[in-house]
C-alpha beads as a LAMMPS data file, in Angstrom:
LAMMPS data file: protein, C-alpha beads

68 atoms
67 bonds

1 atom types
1 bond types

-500.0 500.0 xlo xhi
-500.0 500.0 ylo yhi
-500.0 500.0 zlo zhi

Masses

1 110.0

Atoms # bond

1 1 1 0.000 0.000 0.000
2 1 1 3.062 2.459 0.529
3 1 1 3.727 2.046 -2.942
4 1 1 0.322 3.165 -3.590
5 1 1 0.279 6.288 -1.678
6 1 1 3.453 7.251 -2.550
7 1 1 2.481 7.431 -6.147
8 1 1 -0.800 9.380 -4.937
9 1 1 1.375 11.867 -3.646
10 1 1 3.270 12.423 -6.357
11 1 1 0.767 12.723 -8.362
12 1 1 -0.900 15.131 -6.177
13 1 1 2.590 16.665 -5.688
14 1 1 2.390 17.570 -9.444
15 1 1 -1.174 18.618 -10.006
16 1 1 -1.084 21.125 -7.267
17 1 1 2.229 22.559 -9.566
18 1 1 -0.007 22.604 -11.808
19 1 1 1.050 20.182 -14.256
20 1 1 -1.845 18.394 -16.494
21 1 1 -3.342 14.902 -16.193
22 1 1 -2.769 14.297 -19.480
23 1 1 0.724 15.537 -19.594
24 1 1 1.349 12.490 -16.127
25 1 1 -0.388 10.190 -18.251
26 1 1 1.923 10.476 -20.927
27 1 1 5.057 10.259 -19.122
28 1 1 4.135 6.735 -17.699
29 1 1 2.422 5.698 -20.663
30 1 1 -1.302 5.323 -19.332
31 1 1 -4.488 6.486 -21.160
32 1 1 -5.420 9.790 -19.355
33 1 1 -9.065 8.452 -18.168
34 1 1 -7.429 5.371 -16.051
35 1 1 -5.285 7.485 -14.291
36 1 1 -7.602 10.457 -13.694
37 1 1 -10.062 7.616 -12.626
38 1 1 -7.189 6.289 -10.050
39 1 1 -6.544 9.639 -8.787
40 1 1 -9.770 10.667 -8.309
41 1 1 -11.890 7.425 -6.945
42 1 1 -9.965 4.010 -6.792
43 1 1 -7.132 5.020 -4.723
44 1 1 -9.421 7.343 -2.111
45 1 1 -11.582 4.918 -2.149
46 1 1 -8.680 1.871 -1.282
47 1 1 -7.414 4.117 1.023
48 1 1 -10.239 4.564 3.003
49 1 1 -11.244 1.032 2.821
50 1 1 -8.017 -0.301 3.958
51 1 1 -8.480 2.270 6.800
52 1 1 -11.678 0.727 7.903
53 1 1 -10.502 -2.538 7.451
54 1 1 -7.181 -2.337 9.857
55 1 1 -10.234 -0.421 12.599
56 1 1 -12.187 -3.614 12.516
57 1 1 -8.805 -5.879 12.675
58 1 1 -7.798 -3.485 16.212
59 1 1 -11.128 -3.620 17.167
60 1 1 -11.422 -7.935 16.816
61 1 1 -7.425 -8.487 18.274
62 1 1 -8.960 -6.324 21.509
63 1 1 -11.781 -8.530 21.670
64 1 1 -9.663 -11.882 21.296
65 1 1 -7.789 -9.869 23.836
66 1 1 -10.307 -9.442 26.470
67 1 1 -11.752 -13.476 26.493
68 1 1 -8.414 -14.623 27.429

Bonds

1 1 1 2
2 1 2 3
3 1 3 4
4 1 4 5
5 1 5 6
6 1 6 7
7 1 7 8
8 1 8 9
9 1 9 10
10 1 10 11
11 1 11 12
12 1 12 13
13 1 13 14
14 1 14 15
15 1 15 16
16 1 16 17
17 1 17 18
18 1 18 19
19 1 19 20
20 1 20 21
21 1 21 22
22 1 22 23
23 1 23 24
24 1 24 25
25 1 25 26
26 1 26 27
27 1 27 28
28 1 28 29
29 1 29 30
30 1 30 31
31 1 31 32
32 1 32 33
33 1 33 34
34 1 34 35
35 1 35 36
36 1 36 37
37 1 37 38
38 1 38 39
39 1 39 40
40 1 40 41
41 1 41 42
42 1 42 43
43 1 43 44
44 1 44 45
45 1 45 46
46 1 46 47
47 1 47 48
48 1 48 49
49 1 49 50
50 1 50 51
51 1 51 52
52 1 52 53
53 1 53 54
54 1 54 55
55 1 55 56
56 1 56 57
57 1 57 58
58 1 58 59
59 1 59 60
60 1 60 61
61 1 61 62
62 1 62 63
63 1 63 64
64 1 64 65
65 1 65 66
66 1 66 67
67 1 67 68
C-alpha cells in the first residue's frame, strides 16, 4: 500500500504545480481516463477502505484480547 500512496502523492505533488493529467499520463504511458479515474476514486476509495478494514482488525485483536 506504501507504494500506492506514494504514487498518490506524487501525483498530487504535481497537479497542485499545476502540471496536467494528461501531460502524467503520458510520461508513464497510461491512457489519461485510467489514471484520472485512479486519482480521483480508486485510490481514495482503497485508502479509506483499507483504513476501515485495519479499525475492525484493532477492534477484533482487543476482543480476542479481552476473552483470554
Amino acid at each position: 500500500m506504501n507504494n500506492l500512496q506514494e504514487f498518490y502523492r506524487k501525483i498530487e505533488y504535481l497537479r497542485s504545480n499545476g502540471v496536467k493529467m494528461k501531460e502524467i499520463a503520458d510520461w508513464i504511458d497510461m491512457a489519461p481516463s485510467i489514471l484520472s479515474s485512479l486519482y480521483t476514486t480508486v485510490l481514495p476509495n482503497y485508502f479509506d477502505l483499507s483504513l476501515e478494514f485495519l479499525k475492525i482488525v484493532h477492534v477484533f485483536i482487543f476482543l480476542i484480547y479481552l476473552t483470554k
